[in-house]
N, C-alpha and C positions, 0 to 999 in steps of 0.2 A: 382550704388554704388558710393557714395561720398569719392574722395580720403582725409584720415584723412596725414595733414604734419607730423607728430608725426610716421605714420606708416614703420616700418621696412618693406622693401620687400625682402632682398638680407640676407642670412646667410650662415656663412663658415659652413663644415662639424664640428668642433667641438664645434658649437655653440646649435647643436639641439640633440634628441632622435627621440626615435620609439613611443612614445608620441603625437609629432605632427607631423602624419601622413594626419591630416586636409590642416596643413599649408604649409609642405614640401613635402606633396606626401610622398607614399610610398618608392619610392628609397631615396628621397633624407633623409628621416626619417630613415629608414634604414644604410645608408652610414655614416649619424652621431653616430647612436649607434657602429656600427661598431669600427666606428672611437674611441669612448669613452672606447670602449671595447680593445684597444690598439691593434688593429690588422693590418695588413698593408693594410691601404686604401690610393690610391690616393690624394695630396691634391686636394680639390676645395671647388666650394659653390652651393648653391644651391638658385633659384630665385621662390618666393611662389606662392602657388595656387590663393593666393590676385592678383599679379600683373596679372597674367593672366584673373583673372573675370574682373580685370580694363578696362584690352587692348578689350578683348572682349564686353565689353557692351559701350565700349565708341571709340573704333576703334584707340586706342592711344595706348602707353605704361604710366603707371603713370610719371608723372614728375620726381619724386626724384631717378626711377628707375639707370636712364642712369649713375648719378651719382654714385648713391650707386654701380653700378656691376664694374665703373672707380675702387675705392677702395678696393676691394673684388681682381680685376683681380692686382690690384699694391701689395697688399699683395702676392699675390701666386706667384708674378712675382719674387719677394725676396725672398719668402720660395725655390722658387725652382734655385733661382741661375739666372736666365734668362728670358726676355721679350717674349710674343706672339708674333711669328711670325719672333723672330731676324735672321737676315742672316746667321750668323756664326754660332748660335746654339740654333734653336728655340725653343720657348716651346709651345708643341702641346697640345688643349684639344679636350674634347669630350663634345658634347650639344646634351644632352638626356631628355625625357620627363620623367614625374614621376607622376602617378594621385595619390589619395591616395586608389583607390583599381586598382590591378595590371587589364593591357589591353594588355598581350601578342603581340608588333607585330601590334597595332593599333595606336600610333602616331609615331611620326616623333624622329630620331637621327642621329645625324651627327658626324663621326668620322675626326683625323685628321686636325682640323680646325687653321690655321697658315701656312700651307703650300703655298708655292707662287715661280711663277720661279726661285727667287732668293734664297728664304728661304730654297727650297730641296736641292741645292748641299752644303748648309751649315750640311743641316741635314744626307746627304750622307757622308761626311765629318769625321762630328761628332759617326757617327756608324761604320764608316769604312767599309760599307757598302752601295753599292749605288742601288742595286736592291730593298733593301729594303726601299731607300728612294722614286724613284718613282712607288713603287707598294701602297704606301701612299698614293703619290698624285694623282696616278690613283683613289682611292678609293675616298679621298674627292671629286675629281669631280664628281667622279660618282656617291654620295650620296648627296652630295649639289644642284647636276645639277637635279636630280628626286625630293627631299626630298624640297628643298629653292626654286629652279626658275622653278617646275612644266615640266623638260624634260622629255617625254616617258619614264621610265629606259627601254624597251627592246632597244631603238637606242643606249645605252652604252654596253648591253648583246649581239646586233650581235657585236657592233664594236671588241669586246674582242675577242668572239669566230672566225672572222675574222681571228683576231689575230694570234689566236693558230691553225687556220689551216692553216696558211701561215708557220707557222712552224712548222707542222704536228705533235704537241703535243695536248695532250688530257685535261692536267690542267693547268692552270694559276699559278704553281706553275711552271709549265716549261719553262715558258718566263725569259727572263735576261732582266739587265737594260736595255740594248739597243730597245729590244724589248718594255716595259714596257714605254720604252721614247716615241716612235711614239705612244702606247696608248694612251698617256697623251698628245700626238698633236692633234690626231685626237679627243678625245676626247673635249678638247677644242674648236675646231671647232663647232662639234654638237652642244654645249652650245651656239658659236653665231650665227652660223645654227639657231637655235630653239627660241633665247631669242631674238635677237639683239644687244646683250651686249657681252663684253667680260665675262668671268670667274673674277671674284672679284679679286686682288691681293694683298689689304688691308686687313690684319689679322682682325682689330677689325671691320671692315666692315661683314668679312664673319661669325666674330662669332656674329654681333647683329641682321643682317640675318636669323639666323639658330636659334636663341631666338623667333626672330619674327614666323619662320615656326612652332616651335613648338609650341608657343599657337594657330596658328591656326590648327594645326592637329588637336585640342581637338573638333574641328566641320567639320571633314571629315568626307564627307558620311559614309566610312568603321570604325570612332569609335562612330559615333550616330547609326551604327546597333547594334555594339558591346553591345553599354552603354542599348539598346532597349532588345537585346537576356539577359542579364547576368541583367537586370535591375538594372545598375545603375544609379543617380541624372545624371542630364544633365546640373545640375548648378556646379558642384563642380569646373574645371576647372582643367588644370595640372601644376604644379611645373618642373621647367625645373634645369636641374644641368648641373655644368658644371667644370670637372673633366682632372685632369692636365691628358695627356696621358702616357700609357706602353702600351709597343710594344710587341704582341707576333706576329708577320712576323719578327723578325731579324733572322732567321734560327731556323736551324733543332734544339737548343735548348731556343727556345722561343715556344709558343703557346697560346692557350686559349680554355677554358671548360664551361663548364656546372656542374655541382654536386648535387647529391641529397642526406640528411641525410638517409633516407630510401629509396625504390623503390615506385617511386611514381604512377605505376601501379596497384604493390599490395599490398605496405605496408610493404613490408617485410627490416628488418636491413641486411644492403651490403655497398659495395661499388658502386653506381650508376650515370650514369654521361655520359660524352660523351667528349674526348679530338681531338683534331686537332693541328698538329706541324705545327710553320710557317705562322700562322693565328691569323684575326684579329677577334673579338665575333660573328661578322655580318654572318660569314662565317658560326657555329657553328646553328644558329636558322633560319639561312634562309636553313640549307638542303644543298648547295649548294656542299659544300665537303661532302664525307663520311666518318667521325668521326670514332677512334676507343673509344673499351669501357675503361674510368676514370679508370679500373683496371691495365690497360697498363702502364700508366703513373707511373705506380713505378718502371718499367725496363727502363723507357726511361729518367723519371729524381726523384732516391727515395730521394731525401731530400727533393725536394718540395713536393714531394707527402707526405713524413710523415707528414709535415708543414701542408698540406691538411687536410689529416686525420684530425689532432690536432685541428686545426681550427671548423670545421663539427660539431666536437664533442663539443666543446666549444660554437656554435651557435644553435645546437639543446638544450643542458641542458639550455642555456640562454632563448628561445624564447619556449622552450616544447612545440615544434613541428617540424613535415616534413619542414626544409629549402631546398630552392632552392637556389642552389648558382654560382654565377657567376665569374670566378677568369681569370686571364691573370699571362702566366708565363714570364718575358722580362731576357732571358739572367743570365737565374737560379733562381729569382728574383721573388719571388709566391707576386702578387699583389689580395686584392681583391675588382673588383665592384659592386658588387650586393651580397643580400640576400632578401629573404622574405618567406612569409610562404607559401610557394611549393603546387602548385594546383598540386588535385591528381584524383585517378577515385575514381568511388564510394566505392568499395571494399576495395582498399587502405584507407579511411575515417574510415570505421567501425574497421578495424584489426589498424590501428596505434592509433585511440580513445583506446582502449581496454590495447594497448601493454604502452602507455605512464600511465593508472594506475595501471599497474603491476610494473614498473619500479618505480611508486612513482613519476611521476612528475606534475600528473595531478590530480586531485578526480573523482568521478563517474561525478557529475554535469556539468564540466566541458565536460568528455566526451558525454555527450550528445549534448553539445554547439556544440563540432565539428563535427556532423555529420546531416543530412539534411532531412526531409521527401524525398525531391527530388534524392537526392541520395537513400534509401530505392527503389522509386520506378524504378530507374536504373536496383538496383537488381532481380527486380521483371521479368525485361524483360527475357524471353527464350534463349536460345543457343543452339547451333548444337547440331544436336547428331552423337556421337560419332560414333555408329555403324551404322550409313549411308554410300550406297555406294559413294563416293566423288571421284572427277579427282581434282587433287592438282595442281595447274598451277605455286605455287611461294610459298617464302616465306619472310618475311619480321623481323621487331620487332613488338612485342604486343606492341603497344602504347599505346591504350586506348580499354580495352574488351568490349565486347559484340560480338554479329551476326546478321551481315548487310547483307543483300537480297538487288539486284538491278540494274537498266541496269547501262552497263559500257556510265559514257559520262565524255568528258575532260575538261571542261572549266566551268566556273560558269554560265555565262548566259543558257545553254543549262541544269544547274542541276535545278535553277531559272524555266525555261521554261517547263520542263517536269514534273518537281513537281505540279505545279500550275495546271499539268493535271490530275494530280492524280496519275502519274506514282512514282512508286520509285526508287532511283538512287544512284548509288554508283559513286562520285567524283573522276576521278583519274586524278592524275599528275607527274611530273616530282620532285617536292617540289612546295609546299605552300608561296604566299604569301597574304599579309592582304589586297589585291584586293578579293581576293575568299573568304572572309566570308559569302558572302548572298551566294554562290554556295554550302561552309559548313552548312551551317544552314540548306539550301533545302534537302542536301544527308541524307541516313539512315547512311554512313558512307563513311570515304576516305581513300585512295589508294597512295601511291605514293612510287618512286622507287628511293628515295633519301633521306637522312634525318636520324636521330634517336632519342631516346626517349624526346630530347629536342628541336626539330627543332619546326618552327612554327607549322604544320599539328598534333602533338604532342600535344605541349601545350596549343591550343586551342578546340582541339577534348575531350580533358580529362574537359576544365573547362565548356565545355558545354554539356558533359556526351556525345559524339558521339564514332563511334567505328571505331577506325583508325589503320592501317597498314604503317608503313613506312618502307623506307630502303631496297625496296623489289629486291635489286640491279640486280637479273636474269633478271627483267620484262623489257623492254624495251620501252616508254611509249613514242607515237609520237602527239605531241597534233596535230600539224599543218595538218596532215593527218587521227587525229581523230582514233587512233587506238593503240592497246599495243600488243606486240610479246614476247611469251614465249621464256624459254632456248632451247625448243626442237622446235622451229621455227613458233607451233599455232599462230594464231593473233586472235585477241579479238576485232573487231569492235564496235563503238558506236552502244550501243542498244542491246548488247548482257548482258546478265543476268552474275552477276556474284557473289561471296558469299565470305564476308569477317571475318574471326574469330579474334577478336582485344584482343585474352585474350593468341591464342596459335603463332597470327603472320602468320596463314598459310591464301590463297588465294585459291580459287576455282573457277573454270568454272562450270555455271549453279546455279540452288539452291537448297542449303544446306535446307533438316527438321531440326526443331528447335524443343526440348523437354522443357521440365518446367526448371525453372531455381533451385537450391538445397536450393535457400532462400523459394522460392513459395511453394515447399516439405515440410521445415520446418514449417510454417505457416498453409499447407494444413495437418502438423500432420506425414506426411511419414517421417519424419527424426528427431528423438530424439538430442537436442542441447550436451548433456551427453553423447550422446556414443563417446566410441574409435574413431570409425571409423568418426567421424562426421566431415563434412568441417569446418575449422577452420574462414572460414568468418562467415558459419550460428553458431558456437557459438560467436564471437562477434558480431552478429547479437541479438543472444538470451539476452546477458547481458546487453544490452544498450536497449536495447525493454523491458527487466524485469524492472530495472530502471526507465523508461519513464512509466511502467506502475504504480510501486511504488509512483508515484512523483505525476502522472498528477492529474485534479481538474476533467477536462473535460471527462465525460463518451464518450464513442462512440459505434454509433449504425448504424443498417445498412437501408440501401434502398432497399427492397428487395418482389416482390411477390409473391411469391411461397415458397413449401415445402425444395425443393433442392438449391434454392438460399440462404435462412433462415441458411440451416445447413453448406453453405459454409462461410457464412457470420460470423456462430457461431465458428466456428473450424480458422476463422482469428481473431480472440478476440472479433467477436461482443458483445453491453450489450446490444443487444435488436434490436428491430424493430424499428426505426423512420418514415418509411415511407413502407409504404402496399397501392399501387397504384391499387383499386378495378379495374379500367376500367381494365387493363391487361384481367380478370376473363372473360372477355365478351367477346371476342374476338375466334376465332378459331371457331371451332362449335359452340358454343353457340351463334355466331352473327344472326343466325337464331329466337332464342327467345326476342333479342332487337327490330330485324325488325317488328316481330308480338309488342311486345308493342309500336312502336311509328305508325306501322299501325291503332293499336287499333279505332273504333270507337264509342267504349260503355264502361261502367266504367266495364260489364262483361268481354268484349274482354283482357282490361287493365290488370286486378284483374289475369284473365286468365296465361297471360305472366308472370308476377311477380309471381305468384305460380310455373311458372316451372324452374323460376333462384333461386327462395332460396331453395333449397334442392344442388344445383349444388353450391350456395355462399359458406353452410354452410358445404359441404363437404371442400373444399379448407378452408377455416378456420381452421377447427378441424385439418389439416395436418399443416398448418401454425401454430396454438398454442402451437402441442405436440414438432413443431420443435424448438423453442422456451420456451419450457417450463419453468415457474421460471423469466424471462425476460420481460420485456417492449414491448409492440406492441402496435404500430400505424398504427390504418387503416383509409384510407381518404376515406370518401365516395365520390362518381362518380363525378368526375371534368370534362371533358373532354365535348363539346357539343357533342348531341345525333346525330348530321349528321353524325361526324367519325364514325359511326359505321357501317353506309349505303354505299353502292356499290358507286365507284366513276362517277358522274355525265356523264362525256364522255361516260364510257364506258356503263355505263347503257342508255343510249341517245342510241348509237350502238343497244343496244342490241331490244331496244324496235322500234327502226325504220325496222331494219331487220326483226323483227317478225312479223311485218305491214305487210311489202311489201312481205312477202313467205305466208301472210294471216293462222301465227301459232296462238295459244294462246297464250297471254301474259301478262293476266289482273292486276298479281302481280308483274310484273316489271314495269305495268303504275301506280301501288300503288305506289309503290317504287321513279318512279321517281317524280311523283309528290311529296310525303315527302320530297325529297331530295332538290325541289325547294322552298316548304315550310318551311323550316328550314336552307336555305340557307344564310350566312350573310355575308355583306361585311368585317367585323373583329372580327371574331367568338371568337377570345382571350380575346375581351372584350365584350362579347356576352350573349348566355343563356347558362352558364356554370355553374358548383360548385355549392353553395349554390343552385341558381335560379333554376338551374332544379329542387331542391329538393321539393322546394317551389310549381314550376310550375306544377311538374306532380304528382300528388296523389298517395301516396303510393310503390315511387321508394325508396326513403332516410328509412322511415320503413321497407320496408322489406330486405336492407342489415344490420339493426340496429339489425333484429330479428335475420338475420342469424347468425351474431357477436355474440348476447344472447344468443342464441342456443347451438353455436358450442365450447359458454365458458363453459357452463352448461354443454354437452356431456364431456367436458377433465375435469372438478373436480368430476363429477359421475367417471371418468375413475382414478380418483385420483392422477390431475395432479394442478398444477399453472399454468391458463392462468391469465396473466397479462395487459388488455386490456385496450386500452385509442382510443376513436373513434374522428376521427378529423372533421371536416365541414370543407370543400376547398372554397376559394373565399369569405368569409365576410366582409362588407364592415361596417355594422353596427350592432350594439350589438341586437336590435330588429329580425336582420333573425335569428339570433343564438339563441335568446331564443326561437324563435318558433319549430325550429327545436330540440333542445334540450326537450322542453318541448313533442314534440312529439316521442322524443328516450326514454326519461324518460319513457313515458305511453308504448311503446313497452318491455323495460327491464321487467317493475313491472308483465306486463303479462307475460312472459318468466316465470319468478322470479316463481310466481303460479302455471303456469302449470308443472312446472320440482320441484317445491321444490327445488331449488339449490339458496342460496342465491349469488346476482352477484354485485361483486363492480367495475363498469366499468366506466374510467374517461371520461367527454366527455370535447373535446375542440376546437380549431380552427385553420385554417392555417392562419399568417399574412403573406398578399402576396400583397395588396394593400393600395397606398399610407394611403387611407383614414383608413382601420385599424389601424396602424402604429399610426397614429394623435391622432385616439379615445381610444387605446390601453385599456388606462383606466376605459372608459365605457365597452370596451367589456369584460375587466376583472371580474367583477361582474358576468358573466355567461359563463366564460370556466376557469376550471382546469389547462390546460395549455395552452401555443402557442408553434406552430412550424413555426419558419418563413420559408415559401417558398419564398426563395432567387433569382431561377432563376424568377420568374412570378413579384416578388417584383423589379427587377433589370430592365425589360420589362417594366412594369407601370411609373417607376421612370423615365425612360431615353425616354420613349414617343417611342419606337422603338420595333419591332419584329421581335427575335433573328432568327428565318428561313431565315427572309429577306435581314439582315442587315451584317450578316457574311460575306455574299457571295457580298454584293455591295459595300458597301464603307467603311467596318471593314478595310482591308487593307490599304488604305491610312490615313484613323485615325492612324493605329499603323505606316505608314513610317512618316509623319507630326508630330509625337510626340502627337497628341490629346488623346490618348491611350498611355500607356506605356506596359499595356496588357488590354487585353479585358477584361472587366465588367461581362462579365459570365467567366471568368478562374479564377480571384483573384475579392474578392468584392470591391467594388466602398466604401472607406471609408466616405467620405469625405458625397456623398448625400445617396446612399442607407444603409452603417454603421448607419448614422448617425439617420434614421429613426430608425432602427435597436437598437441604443441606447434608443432615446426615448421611444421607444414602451416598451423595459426593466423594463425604471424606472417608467414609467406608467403602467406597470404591476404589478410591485411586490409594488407601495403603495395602490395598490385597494387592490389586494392578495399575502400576503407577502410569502404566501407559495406554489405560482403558479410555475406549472415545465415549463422550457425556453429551446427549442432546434434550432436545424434548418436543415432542413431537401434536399434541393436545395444542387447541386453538388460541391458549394462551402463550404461544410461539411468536403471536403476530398483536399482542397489544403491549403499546407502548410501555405503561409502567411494569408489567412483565418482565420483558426483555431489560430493564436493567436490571431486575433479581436476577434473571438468568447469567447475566455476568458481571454481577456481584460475587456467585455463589461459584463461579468459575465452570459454565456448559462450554463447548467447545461450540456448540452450535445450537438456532434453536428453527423449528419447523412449522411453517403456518402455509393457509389457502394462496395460492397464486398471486391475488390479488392483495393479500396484505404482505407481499415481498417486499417491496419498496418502505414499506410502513416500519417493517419489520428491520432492514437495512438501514434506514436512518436513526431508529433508535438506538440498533447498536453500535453505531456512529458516537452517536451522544451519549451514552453509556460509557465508553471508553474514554473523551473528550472531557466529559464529569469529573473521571476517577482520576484522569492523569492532573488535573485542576485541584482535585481535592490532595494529592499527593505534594503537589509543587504548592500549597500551602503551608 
């Protein structure tokens, strides 16, 4: 990026909005609406997401920067009466990161920044209080000394606790100045212990330090996981602010909070929150003290708390939405630093969407905006049941719901390490910091015996839908020795299973059974959205799912072989069958009548086996079409090569050397295995598969075409709608498709005669390969529709095989950033989209009235399905259970587009 001289980098809070959140990040975009909104904010400024992309790709700060934040810091130094850093009576700030979407806990802030040998007994002075001045300057060492010049923070965590057990107190609230002074010695020390340097004593030294750490936080390992899990751009960079200080450590009537407009658990209108007296924010979200609940705070000081309230209230109707709020009280004195739009669980999403257009502040549309397929499928997860026998070990606050299964382990490498074995694990600690995110990510859920609803293990368990426990003060959690001890004296060693419920807060030894969860009921039809007694999630569940059904363009259908997957599929909103995987049908017993036809060695032998699978096809149809009846069905004929269907090589190899050497018979396992090396191929994926078989073996593709014909004929004699459309899998070229079609054609017409049932049955093709895609056009002339098969299309495209490639080097693709997710979880816009596009418009100007779906598992994920109707599918195809997932997106998808239009 080329520095333009004309570019502003540096803006005071009342220069900006919540507008440019691009520029200023979200705090610092934030803090100016605040500000504009006349509420008491801090003064300062804020430094842009620009100069940070600058410093970052060019290793510099921009030139005009150093000057512009000289004028910025000489203004605030007037607004507030006093110089950073002055002896007699300094003025203290705070340099905080700001991206423009919020990163809980994932870069870098430095509180305090001014402080210097000389500058605290000015500031001691000035407060008439000197404990509170060096409990200050403990803290910026100890945050500058980790956060700027890269020291351990645990060699400041023993020195403290040192500390306090030399004076056999238990908080750091118990130490006096005197104490608090050799903190601040030793701690100094460690810094030239560890750096070589002394501790900076030059204010604007320590604050363009503490500028610089924070743009580089924005590429610490722990915020390129973050930005990797929550997928956000890697290019955006952060905004760093930087905010005259107040002081909630000057006593027992100072502190600082947390706040939330709702409960951002469940959505519910309260008062929500977490207060700390005598403290500075850091203390509040790292867990470290144990906070009482923002209710308190009106016995302990009610004029700021009314001030509170008023506030909340004033910033929800502003932004109509859940804020999260961050406030400092100094000496009665309600300051505030932060707001934003308050990440919440999934639960809480659907019931505050719902509640905000009942109140009138939102429309339906919007409430669709705020709520996620992803979160949907949150809900979809299981929960204890109730009426299990349970051993209750603790309890904590419901942080983030759900029911986590899992061994107990302490540390992130070892949740990292266990997971990757396929074990599951439940994270527990002491409190959370934003080193443990890969160890978060790995757990089913975390644990910790510190903290509450706003601590780190909170706020990032919720934005990444995990099921978290905090606060669980009985448990007694020893990492060092790898182990947690109940109130009644148990201990819970790494490796022991444990069960956490993050909706009631309670903890359990062993594992909890899990029942369906009461959205999955509604959906499965057991729970009417209308009745009384109904959960008030699953009817805002119901109204924003009615909505999204109202709105969307996109049909959806399901994936499904069978009679009972079909009705499960239909009872989740499916409109149909997109995908009917024949091979399933061959399998189980019936593998016996494959092996005869690929043993075949006469067209009688062949002719043979195929008479004894279509009576068996067309049974499974006719139960498939009545389940479906009225609906769309698509059935793919046989993809799959015909060795899957044959005994595995080893072990038939075993089986025919044993029967050698005991001198048994064996003559149809040395059929067998010879097939098996006959038909053996080094990458059968692009092998004799789909089409080619049908081609290859005479009269396999007819006689599932007859079965099809049959079993539509048997349901309108029986006086139903089967709705059939027959797919050919793997076409590369429009010529195998009309062969094959032209011989489905001459199967139907016979059907058609011998039953007298007249049959209108679409016939069309999967686009799964690059080369369909290209010729789209051509092939449009002889198929009805396409279904693009996505996963085999994504395979083809990227030259790789997903069996193979997951398991080798997908991993370091997604840590490297070459992935930001895997190409089979969200599609590949950019090459396989973009076939995907072309093959659209090359379809519909051959046949403008050709049906477009897609049928591949990327049918049913969110970001997906708005390519799919972006790019204009008529429909798109996923598992059963990602129906509703799938329905709501394209809800929102259409909701998006008609917004971005009406712009």
């Amino acid at each position: 990026m080329s520095e333009n001289n004309d570019q502003k980098f540096v803006y005071d809070f009342t220069e900006g909005n919540r507008d440019l959140k691009d520029l200023l990040g979200g705090k610092g975009a934030n803090l100016a609406e605040m500000t504009n909104l006349g509420l008491p904010v801090p003064p300062g400024f804020t430094i842009t997401t620009e100069a940070c992309k600058v410093y970052l790709e060019s290793g510099s700060e921009p030139v005009a920067l150093r000057d512009e934040v000289t004028a910025h810091l000489d203004a605030l130094e007037q607004k507030m009466g006093k110089k950073l850093g002055q002896a007699d009576d300094p003025l203290l700030v705070s340099v905080r990161s700001g991206a423009k979407f919020s990163m809980p806990g994932m870069m870098d802030t430095v509180l305090n920044i001014g402080l210097s040998d000389e500058s605290v007994t000015g500031l001691a002075r000035q407060a008439d209080n000197e404990r509170f001045a060096w409990d200050s300057y403990r803290r910026l060492i100890q945050m500058f000394g980790k956060t700027v010049l890269g020291v351990d923070g645990e060699l400041f965590e023993d020195a403290l606790d040192e500390a306090k057990a030399a004076k056999k107190v238990a908080s750091d609230t118990d130490l006096d100045a005197a104490d608090l002074k050799k903190v601040v010695k030793q701690f100094k020390k460690i810094v030239k212990a560890e750096t070589g340097r002394d501790f900076p004593q030059d204010p604007r030294e320590q604050m363009d330090l503490a500028i610089e750490a924070v743009f580089n936080s924005w590429n610490t390992d722990r915020a390129k996981l973050y930005r990797r899990q929550e997928r956000i751009p890697g290019d955006l960079g952060t905004a760093v602010n930087v905010c005259s200080m107040v002081f909630g450590n000057l006593g027992p009537d100072s502190g600082t909070g947390v706040a939330f407009t709702r409960d951002p658990a469940s959505g519910h209108q309260g008062v929500y929150g977490d207060y700390l007296q005598n403290a500075q924010g850091e203390d509040v979200v790292a867990g470290i003290r144990n906070t009482v609940p923002l209710a308190e705070l009106e016995s302990i000081d009610k004029k700021s708390y009314d001030q509170l309230m008023q506030i909340m209230e004033t910033l929800e109707t502003h932004y109509k939405d859940l804020c999260d709020i961050e406030f400092t009280i100094e000496r009665g004195q309600l300051w505030m630093l932060q707001t934003r739009v308050g990440k919440r669980t999934a639960g809480a999403a659907f019931r505050i969407a719902t509640q905000l257009v009942d109140q009138g502040l939102i429309d339906e549309a919007e409430a669709l905006q705020r709520v996620t397929g992803a979160q949907l499928a949150q809900l979809m997860f299981p929960k204890f049941d109730e009426h299990a026998k349970v051993e209750q070990i603790g309890r904590g606050i419901a942080a983030s719901p759900g029911a986590a299964v899992g061994k107990a382990v302490f540390d992130s490498y070892t949740a990292v390490k266990w997971s990757r074995s396929g074990e599951k694990v439940i994270l527990i600690r002491r409190e959370t910091n934003p080193d443990d995110l890969d160890g978060m990510i790995a757990a089913e859920g975390i644990l910790t015996s510190r903290g509450g609803k706003t601590s780190h293990a909170a706020v990032v368990a919720r934005g990444m839908g995990k099921t978290c426990v905090c606060g669980a003060e009985e448990l007694e959690v020893d990492t060092k020795r790898r182990r947690m001890t109940t109130a009644s004296g148990a201990v819970i060693e790494e490796g022991d299973v444990v069960s956490i419920d993050g909706s009631t807060g309670k903890v359990y030894l062993g594992e909890v059974p899990v029942v369906p969860s009461p959205v999955v009921e509604y959906f499965e039809g057991r729970m009417h959205a209308g009745a009384d007694d109904a959960d008030e999630l699953v009817q805002a569940v119901h109204r924003i799912m009615a909505y999204a059904d109202r709105v969307r363009r996109l049909r959806v259908r399901a994936n499904a072989d069978n009679a009972e997957d079909a009705s499960r599929a239909r009872r989740f909103g499916a409109q149909g069958i997109g995908l009917c995987r024949t091979e399933h049908m061959f399998l189980g017993e019936r593998r016996q009548y494959v092996e005869r036809l690929i043993l075949a060695d006469t067209d009688a032998e062949r002719d043979d086996a195929l008479k004894a699978l279509l009576p068996l096809q067309k049974s499974d149809f006719v139960e498939l079409f009545e389940a479906m009846d009225g609906l769309p069905v698509t059935v793919r004929l046989l993809d799959p090569p015909l060795h899957e269907f044959l005994p595995d090589i080893t072990e038939l190899s075993v089986r025919v050397a044993l029967a050698e050497s005991r001198k048994e018979p064996h003559e149809n396992d040395l059929r067998l295995l010879q097939a098996v090396h006959r038909l053996h191929e080094q990458n059968p994926m692009l092998g004799l598969r789909g089409v080619r078989l049908g081609l290859v073996i005479p009269g396999l593709f007819t006689m599932q075409v007859r079965a099809i014909a049959e079993a539509a004929a048997q349901r309108i004699d029986a006086k139903g709608d089967p709705r059939v459309e027959i797919m050919i899998p793997l076409v590369g070229t429009v010529q195998e498709l009309e062969i094959v079609r032209e011989d489905a054609e001459q199967v139907i017409a016979e059907v058609q005669a011998e039953t007298g049932v007249e049959l209108k049955l679409a016939l069309g093709t999967m686009i799964e390969l690059p080369r369909a895609a290209v010729t789209a056009g051509q092939i449009a002339e002889a198929a009805e529709f396409f279904s693009f098969g996505t996963n085999d299309l994504t395979q083809t495209v990227w030259g790789f095989s997903r069996d193979d490639v997951e398991a080798s080097f997908f991993t370091a693709y997604l840590e490297k950033g070459i992935f930001g997710v895997s190409p089979f979880e969200t599609i590949d816009k950019d090459g396989v989209g973009a076939l995907v596009r072309s093959a659209v418009q090359a379809g519909r100007a051959t046949r403008p009235d050709i049906k477009l779906g897609v049928c591949g598992e990327h049918g049913g994920d969110p970001e997906s399905v708005h390519f799919f109707h972006e790019v204009g599918l008529d429909y798109v195809s996923c598992s059963p259970f990602r129906i509703p997932v799938a329905r709501l997106e394209a809800g929102r998808a259409a909701a998006e587009a008609k917004g971005s239009d009406s712009r």
